[in-house]
DSSP file (Angstrom, degrees, kcal/mol; ACC not computed):
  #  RESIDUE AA STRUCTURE BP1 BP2  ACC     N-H-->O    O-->H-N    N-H-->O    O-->H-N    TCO  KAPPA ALPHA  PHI   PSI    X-CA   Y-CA   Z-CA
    1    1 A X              0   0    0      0, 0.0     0, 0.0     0, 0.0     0, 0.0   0.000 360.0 360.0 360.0 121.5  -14.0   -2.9  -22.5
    2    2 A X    >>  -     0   0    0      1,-0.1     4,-2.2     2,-0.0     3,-0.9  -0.074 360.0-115.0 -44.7 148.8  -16.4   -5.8  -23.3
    3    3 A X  H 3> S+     0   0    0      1,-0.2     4,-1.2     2,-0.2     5,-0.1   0.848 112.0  51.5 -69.0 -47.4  -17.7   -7.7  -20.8
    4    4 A X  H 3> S+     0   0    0      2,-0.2     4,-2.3     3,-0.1    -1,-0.2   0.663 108.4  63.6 -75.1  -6.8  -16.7  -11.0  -20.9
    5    5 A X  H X> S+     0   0    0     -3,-0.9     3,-1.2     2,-0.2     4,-0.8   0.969 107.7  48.9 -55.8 -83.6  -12.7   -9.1  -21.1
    6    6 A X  H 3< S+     0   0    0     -4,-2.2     4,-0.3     1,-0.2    -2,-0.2   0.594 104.0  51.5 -11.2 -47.1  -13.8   -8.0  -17.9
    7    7 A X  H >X S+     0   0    0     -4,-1.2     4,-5.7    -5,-0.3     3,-1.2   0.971 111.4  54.9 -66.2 -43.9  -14.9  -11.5  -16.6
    8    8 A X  H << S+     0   0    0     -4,-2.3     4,-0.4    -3,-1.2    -2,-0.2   0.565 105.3  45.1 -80.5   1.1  -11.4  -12.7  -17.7
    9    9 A X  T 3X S+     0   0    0     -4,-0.8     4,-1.4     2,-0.1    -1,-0.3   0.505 114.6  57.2 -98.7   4.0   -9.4  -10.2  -15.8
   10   10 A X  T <4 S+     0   0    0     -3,-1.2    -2,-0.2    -4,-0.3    -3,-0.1   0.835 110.3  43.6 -75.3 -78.7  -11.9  -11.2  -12.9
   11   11 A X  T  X S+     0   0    0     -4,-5.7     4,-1.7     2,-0.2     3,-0.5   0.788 110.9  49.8 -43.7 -43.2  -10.9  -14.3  -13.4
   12   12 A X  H  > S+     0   0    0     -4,-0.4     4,-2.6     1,-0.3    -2,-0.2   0.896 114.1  45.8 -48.3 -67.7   -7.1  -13.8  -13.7
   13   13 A X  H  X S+     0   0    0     -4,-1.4     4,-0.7     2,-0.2    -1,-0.3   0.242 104.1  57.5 -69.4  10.6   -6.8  -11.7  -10.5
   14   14 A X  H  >>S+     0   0    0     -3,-0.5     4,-3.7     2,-0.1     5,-0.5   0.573 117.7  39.9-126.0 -55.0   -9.1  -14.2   -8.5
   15   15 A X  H >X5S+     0   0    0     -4,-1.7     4,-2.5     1,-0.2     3,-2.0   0.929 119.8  49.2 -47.6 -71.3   -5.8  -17.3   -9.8
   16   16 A X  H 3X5S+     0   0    0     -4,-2.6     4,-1.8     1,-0.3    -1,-0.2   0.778 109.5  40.2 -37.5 -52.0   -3.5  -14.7   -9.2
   17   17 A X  H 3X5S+     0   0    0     -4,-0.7     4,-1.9     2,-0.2    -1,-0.3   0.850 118.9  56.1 -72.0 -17.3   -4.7  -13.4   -5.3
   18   18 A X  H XX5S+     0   0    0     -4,-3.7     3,-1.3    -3,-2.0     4,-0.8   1.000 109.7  51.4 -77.0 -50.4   -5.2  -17.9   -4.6
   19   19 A X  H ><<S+     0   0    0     -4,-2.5     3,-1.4    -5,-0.5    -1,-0.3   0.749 106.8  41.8 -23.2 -69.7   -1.8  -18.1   -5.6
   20   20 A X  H 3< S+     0   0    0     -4,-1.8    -1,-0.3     1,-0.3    -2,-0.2   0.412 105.9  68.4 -99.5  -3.0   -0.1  -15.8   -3.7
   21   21 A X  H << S+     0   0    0     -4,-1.9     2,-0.7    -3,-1.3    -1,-0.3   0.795 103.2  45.3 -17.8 -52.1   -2.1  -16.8   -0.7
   22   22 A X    <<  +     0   0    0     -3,-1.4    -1,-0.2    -4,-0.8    99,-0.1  -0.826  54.9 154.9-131.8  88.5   -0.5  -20.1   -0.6
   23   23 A X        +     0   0    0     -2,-0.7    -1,-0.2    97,-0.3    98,-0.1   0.510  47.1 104.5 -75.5 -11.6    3.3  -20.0   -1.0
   24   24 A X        +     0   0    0     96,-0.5     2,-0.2     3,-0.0    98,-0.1  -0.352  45.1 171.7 -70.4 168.7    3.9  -23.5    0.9
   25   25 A X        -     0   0    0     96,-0.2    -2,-0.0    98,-0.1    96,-0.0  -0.896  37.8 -67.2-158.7 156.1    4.6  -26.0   -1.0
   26   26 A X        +     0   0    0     -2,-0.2     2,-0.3     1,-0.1    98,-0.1   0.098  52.6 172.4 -40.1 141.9    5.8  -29.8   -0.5
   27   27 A X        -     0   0    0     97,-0.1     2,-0.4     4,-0.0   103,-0.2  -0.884  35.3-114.7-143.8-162.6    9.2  -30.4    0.9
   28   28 A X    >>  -     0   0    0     -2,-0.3     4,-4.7   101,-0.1     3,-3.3  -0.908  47.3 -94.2-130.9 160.5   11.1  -33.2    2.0
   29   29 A X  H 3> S+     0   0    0     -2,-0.4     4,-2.0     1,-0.3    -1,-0.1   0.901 125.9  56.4 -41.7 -35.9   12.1  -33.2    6.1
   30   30 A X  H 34 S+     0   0    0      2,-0.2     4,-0.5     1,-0.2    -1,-0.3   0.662 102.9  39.7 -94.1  -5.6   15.1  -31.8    5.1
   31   31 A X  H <> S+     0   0    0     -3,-3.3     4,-0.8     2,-0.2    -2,-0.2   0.621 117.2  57.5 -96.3 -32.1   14.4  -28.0    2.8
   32   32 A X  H >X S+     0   0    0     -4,-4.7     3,-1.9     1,-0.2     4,-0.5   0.853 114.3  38.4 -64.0 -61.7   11.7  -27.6    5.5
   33   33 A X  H 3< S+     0   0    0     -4,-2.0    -1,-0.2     1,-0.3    -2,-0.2   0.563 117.3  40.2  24.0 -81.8   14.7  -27.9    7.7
   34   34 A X  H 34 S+     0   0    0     -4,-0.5    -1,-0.3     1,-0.2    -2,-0.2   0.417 117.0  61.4-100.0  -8.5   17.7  -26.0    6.0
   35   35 A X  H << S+     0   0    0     -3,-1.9    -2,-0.2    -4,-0.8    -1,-0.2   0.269 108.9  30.9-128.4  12.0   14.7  -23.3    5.1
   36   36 A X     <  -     0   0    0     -4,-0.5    72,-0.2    -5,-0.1     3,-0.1  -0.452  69.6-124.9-152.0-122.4   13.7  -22.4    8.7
   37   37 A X  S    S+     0   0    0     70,-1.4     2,-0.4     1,-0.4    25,-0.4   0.236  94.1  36.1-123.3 -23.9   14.9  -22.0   12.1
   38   38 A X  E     -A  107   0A   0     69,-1.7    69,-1.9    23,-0.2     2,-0.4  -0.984  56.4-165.6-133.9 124.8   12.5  -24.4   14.0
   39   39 A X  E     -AB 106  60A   0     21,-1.6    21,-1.8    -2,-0.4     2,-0.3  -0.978  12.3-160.4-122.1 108.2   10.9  -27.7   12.8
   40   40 A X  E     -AB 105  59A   0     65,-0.8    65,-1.3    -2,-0.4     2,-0.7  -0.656   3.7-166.0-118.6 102.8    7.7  -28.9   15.2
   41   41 A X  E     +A  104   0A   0     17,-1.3    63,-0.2    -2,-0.3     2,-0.0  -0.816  28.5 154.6-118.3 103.5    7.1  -32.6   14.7
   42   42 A X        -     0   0    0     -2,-0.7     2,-0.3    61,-0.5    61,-0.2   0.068  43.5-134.5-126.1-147.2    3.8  -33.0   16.2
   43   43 A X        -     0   0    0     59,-0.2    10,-4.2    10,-0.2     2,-1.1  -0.885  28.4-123.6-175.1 151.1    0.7  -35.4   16.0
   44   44 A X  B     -C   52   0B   0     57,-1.3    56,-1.0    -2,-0.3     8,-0.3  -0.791  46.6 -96.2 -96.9  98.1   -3.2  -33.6   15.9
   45   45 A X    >   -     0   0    0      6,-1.2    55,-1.0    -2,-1.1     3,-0.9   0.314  34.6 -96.9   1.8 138.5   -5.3  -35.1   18.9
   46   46 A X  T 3  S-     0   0    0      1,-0.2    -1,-0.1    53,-0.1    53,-0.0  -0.770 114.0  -5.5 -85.7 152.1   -7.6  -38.0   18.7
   47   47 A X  T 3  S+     0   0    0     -2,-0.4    -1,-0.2    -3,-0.1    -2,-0.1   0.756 113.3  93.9  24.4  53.1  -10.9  -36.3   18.3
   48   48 A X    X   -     0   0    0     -3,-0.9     3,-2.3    -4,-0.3    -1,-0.1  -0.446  65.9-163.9-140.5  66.9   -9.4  -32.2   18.8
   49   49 A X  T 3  S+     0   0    0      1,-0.2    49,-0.1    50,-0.1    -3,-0.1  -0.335  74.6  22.6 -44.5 140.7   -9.1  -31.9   15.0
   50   50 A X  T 3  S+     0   0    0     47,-0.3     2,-0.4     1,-0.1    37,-0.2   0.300 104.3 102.9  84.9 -10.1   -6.7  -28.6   14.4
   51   51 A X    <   -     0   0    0     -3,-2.3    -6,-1.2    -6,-0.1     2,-0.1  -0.974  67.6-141.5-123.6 141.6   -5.1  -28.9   18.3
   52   52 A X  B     -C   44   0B   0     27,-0.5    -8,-0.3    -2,-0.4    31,-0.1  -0.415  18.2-119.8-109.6 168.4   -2.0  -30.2   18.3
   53   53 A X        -     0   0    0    -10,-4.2   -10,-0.2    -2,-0.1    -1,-0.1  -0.333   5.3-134.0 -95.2-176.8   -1.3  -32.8   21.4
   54   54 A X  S >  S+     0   0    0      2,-0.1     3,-1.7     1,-0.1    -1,-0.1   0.931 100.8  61.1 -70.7 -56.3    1.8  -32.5   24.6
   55   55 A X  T 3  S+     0   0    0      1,-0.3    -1,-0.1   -13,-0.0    -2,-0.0   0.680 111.6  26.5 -86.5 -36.3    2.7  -36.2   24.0
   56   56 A X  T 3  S+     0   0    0    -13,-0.1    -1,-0.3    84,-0.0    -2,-0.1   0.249  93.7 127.8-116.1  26.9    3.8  -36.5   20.5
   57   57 A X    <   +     0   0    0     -3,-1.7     2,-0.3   -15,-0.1   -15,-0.1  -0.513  33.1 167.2 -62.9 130.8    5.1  -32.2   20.8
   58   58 A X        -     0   0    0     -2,-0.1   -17,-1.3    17,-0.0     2,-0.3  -0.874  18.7-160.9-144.4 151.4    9.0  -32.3   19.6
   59   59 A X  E     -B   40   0A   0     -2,-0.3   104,-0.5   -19,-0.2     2,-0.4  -0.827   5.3-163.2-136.1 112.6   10.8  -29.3   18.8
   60   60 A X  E     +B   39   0A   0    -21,-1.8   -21,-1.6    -2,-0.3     2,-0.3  -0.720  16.0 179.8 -81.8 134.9   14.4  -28.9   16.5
   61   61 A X  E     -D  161   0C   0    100,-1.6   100,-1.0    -2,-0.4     2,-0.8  -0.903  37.7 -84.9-135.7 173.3   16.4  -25.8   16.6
   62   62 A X  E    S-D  160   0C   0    -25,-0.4    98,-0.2     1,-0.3   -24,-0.0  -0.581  93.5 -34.8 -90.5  93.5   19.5  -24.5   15.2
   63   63 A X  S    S+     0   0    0     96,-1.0     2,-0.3    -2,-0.8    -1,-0.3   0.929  88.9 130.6  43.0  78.2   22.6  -25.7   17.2
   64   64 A X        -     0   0    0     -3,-0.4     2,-0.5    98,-0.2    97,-0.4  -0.898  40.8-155.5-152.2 136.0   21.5  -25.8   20.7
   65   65 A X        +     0   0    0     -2,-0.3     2,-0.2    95,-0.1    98,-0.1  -0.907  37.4 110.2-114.1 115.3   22.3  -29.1   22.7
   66   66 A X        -     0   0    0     96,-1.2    96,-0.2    -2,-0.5     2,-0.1  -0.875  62.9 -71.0-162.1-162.5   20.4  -30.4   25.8
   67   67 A X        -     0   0    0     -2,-0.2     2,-0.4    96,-0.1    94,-0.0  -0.377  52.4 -92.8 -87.2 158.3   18.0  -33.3   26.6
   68   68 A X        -     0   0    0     -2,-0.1     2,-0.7     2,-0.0    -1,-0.1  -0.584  37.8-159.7 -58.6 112.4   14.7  -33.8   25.6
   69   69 A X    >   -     0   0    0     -2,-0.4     3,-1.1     1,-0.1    94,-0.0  -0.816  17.5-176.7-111.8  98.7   12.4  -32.4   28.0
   70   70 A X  T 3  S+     0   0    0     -2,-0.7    -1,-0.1     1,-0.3   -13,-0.1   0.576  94.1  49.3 -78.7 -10.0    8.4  -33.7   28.0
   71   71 A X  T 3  S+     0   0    0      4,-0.0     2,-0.3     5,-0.0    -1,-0.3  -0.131  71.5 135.1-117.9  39.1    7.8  -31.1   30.8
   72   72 A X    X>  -     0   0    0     -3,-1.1     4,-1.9     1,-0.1     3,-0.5  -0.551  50.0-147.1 -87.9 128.6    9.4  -28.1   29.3
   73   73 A X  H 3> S+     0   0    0     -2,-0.3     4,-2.0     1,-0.2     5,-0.2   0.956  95.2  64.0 -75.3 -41.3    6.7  -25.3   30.1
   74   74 A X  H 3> S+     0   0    0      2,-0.2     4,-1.5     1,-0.2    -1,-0.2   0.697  99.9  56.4 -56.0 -20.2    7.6  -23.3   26.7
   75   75 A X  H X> S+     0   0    0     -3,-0.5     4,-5.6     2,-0.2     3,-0.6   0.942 102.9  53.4 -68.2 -60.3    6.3  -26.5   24.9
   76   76 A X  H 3X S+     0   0    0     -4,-1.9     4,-1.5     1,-0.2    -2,-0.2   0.889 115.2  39.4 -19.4 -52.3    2.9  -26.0   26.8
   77   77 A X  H 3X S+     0   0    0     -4,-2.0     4,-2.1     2,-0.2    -1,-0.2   0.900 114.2  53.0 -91.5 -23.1    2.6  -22.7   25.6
   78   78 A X  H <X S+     0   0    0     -4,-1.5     4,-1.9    -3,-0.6    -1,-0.2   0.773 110.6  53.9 -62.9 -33.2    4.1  -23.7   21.9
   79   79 A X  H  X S+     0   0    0     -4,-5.6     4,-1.3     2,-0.2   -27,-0.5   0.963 113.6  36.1 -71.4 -44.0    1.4  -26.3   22.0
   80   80 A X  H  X S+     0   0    0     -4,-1.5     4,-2.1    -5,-0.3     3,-0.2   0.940 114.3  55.0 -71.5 -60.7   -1.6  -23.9   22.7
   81   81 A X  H  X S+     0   0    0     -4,-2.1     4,-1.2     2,-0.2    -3,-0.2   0.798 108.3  53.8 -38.1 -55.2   -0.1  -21.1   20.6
   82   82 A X  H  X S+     0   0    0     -4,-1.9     4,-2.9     2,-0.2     5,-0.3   0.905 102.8  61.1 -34.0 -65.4   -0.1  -24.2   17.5
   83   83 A X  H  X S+     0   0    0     -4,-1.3     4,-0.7    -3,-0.2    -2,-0.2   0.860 111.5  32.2  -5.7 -75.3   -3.5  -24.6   18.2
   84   84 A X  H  X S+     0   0    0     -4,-2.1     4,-1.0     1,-0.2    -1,-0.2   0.944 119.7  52.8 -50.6 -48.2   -4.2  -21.2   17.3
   85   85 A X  H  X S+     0   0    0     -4,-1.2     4,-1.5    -5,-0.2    -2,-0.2   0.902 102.6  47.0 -53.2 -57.1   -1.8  -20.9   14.8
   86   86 A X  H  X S+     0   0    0     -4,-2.9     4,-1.1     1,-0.2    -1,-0.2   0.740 101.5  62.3 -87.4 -15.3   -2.1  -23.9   12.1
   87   87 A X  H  X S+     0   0    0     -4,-0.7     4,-1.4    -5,-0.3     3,-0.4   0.906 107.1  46.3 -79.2 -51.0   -5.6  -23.8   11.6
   88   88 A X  H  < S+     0   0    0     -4,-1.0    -2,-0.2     1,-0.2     4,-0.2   0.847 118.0  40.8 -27.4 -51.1   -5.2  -20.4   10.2
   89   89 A X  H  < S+     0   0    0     -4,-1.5     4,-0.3     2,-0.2    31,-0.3   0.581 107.5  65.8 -81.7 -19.0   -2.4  -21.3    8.2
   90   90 A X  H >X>S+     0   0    0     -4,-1.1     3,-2.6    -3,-0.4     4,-1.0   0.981 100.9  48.7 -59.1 -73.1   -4.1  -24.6    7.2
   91   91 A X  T 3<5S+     0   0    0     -4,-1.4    -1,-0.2     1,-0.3    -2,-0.2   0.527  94.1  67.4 -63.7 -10.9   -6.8  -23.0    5.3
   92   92 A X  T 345S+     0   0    0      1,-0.2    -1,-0.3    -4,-0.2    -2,-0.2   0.748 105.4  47.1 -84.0   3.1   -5.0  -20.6    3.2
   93   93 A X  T <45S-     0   0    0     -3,-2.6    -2,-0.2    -4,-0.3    -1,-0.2   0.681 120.0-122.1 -84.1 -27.9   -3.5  -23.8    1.4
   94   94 A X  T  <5S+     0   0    0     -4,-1.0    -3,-0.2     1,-0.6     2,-0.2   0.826  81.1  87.3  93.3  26.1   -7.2  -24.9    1.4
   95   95 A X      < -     0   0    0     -5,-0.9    -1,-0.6     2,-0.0    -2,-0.2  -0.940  68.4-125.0-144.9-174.5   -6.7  -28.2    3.3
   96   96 A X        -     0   0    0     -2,-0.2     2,-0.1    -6,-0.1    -9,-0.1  -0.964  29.4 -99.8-146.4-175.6   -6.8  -29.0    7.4
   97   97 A X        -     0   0    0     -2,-0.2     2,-0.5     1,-0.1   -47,-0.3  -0.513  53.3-120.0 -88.1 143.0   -4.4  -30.6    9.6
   98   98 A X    >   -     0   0    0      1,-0.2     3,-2.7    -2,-0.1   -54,-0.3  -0.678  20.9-106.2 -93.6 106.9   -6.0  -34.3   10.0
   99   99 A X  T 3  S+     0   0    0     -2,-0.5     2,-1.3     1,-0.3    -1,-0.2   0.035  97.3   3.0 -42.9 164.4   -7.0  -35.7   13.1
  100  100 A X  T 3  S+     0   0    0    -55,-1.0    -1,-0.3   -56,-1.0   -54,-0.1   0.109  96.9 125.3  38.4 -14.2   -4.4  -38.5   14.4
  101  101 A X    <   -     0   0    0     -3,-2.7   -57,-1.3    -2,-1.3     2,-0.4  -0.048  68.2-118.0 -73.0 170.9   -2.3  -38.0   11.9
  102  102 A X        -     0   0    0    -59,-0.2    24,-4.1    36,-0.1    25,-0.4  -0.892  40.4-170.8-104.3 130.0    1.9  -37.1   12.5
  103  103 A X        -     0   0    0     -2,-0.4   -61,-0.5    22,-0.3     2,-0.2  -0.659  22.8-140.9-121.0 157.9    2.6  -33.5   10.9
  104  104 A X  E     -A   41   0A   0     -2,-0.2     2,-0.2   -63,-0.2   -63,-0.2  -0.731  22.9-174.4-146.9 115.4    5.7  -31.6   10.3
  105  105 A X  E     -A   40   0A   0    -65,-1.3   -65,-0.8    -2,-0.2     2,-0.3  -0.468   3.0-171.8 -78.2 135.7    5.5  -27.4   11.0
  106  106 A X  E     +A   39   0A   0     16,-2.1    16,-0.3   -67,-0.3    15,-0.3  -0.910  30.5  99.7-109.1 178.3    8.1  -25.3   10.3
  107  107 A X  E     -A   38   0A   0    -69,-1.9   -69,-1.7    -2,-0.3   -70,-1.4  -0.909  60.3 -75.7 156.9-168.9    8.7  -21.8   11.1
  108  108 A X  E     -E  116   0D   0      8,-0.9     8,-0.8    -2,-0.2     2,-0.4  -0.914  34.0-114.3-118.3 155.7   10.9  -19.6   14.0
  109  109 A X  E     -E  115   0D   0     -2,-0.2     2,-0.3     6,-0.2     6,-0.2  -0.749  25.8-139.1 -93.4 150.2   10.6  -18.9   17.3
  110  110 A X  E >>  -E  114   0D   0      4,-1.5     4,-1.4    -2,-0.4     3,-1.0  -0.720  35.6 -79.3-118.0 175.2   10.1  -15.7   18.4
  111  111 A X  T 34 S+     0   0    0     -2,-0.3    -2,-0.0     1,-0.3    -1,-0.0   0.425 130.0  45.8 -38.4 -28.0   11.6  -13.4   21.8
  112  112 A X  T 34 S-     0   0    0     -2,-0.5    -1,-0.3     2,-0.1     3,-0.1   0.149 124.5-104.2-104.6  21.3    9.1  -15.2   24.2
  113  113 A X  T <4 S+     0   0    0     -3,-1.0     2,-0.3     1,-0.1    -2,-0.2   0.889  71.5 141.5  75.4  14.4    9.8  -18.8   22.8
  114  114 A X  E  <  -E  110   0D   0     -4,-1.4    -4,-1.5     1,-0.1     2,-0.2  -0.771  59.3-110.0 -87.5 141.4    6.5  -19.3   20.7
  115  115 A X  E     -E  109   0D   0     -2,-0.3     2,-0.5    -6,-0.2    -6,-0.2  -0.394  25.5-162.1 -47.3 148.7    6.3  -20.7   17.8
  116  116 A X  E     -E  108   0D   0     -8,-0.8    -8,-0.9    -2,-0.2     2,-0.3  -0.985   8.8-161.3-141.1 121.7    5.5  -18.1   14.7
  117  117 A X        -     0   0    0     -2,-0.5     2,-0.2   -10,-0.2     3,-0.2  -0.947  24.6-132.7-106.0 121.6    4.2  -20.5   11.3
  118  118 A X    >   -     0   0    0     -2,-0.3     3,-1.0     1,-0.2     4,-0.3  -0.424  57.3 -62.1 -77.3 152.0    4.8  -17.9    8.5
  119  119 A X  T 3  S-     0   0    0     -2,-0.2    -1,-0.2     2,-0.1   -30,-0.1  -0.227 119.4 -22.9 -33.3 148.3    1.1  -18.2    6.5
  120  120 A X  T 3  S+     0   0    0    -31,-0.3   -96,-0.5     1,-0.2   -97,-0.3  -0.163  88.7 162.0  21.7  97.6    1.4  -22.2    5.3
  121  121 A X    <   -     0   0    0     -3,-1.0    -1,-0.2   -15,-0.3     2,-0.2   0.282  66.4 -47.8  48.6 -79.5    5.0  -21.9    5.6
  122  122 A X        +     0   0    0     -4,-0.3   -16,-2.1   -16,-0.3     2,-0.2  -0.457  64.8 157.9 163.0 162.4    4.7  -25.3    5.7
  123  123 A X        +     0   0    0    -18,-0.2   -18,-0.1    -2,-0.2     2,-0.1  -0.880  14.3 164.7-164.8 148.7    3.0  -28.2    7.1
  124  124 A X        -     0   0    0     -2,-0.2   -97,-0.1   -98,-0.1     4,-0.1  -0.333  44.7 -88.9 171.9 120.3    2.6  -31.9    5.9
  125  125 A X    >   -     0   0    0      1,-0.2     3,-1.5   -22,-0.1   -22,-0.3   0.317  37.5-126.5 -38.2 124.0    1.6  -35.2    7.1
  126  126 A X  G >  S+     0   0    0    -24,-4.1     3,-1.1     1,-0.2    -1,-0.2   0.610 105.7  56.5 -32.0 -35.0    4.5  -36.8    8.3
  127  127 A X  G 3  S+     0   0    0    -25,-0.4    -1,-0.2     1,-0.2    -2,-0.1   0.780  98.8  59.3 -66.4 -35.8    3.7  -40.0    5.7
  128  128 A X  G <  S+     0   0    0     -3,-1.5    -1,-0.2    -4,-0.1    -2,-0.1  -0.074  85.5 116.8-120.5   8.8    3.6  -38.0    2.5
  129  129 A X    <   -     0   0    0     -3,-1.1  -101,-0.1     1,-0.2     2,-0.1  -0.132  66.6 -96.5 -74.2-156.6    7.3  -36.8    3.2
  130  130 A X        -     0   0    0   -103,-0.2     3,-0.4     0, 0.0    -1,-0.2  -0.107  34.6 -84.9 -32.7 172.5    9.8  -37.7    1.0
  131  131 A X  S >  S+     0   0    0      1,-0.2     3,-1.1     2,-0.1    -2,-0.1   0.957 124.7  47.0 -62.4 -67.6   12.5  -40.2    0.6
  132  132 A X  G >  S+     0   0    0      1,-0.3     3,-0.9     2,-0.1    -1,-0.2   0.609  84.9  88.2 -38.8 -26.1   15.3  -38.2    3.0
  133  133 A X  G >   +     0   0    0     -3,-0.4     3,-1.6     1,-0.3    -1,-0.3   0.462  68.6  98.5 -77.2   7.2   12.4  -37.6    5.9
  134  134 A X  G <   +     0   0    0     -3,-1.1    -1,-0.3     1,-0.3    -2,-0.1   0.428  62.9  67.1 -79.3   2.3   14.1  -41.1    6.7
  135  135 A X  G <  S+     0   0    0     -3,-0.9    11,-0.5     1,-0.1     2,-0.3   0.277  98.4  53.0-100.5  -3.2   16.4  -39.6    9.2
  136  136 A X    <   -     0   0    0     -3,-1.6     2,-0.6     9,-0.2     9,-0.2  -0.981  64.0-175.8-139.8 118.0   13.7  -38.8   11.6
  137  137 A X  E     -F  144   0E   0      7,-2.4     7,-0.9    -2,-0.3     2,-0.5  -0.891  13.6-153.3-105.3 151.9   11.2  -41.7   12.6
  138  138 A X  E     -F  143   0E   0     -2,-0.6     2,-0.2     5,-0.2     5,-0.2  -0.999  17.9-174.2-124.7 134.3    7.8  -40.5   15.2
  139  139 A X        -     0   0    0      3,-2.0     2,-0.4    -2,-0.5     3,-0.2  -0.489  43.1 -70.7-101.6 171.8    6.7  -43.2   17.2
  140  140 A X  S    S-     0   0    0     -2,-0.2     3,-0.1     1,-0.2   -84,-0.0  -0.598 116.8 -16.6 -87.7 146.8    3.9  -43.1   19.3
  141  141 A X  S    S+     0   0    0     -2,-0.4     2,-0.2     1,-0.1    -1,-0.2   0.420 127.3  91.8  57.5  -6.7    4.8  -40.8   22.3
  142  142 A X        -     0   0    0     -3,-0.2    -3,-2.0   -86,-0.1     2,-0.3  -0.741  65.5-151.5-135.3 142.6    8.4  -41.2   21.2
  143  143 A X  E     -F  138   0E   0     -2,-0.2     2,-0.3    -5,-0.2    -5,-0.2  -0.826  19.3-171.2-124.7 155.6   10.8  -39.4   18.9
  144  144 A X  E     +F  137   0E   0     -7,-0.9    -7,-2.4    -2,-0.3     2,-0.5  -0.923  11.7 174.1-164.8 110.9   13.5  -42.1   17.5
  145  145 A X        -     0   0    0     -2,-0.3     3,-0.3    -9,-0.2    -9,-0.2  -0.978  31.1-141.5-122.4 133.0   16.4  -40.2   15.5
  146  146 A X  S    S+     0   0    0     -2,-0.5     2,-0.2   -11,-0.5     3,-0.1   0.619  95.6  14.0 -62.8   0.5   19.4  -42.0   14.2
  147  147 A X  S >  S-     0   0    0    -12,-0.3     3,-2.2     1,-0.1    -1,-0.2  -0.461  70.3-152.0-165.6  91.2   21.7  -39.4   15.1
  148  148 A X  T 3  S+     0   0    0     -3,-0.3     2,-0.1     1,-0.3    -1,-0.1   0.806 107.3  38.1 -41.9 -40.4   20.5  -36.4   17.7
  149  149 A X  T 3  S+     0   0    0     -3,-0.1    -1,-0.3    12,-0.1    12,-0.1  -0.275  88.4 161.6-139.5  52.3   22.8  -34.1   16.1
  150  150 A X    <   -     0   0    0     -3,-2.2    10,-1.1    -2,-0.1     2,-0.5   0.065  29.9-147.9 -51.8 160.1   22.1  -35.5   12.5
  151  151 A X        +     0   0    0      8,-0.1     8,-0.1     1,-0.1     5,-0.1  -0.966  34.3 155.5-140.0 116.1   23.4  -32.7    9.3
  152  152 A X        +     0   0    0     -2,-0.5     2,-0.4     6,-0.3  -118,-0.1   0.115  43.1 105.2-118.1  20.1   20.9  -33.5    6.6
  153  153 A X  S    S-     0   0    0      5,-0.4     5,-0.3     1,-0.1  -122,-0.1  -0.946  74.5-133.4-129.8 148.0   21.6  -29.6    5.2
  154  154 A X  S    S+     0   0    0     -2,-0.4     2,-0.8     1,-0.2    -1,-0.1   0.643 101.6  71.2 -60.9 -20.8   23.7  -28.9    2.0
  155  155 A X  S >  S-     0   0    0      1,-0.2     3,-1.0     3,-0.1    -1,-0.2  -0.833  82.6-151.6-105.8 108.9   25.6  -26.1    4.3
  156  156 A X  T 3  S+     0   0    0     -2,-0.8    -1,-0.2     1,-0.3    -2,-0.1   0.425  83.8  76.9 -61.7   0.3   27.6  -28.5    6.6
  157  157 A X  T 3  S+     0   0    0      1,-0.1     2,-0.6    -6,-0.0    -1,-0.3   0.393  75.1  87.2-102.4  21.6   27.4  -25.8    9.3
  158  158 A X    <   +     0   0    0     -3,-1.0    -5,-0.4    -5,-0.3    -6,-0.3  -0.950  50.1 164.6-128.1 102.7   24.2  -26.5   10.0
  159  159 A X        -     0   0    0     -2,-0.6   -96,-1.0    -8,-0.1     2,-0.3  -0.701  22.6-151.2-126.6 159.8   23.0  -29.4   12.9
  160  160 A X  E     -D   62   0C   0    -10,-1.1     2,-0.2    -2,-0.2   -98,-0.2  -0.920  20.7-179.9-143.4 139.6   19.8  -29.5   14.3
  161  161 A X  E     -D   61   0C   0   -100,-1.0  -100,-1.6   -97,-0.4   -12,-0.1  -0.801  28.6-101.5-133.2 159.0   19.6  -31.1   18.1
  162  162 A X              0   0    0     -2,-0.2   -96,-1.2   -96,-0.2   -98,-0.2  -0.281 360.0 360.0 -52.2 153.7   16.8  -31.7   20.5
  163  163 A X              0   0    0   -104,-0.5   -96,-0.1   -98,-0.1    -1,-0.1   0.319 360.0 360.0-153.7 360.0   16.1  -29.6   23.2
């Protein structure tokens, strides 16, 4: 085989492995939604680029109703566990989570209550959503929903509540 063949399967596989590194891709509030179990609507510290804060910490899950809780200890550890988590996942997309800005994670929790972000999964400043992401406002400190037990997903059996 010639050499510059060579460069260009070199090349090829080099597209090919960045690719399949980074399966996220943009969505709007509602396929991250309908396409996971758990949606994390969070805000990045001022000045802790990559950790994500208590105060603006929200979590949706899949048809379980109670109040919104600011002292819920499984957020604590979902917050620290994020921390770890999204800067990992950040970088195989090649970008990183922006200080101050408002983000939205998806992913599932798993047996001990953590969050698990599948690689980039997804994540994406909250601003940059789509039209539909209009069903969820973040305030500062504050979550502001028109409807707590809103159905923004194509399979009507499917509500997402605080908890």
């Amino acid at each position: 085989m010639s050499t510059m063949f060579l460069q260009f399967l070199l090349v090829l596989l080099v597209a090919i492995h960045a690719t399949l590194a980074c399966l996220c891709k943009p969505m709007t509030l509602s396929e991250a939604m309908c396409s996971s179990t758990t949606v994390v609507l969070a805000r990045v510290s001022d000045g802790q680029p990559h950790k994500v804060s208590d105060v603006a910490y929200r979590r949706y899950l899949l048809n379980v109703s109670s109040t919104l809780r600011e002292d819920d200890t499984k957020m604590s550890m979902n917050d620290r566990q994020g921390a770890l988590l999204f800067p990992e996942a950040v970088s195989d997309c090649g970008g990183i989570l922006t200080d101050g800005l408002d983000y939205v994670i998806a992913g599932s929790v798993d047996s001990n209550g953590e969050l698990v972000s599948a690689s980039c999964f997804y994540h994406n400043p909250y601003e940059y959503l789509a039209n539909d992401a209009i069903y969820m406002k973040i305030l500062i400190g504050q979550l502001d929903c028109k409807d707590v037990s809103m159905n923004i997903c194509p399979d009507s059996s499917k509500t997402y509540n605080t908890i």
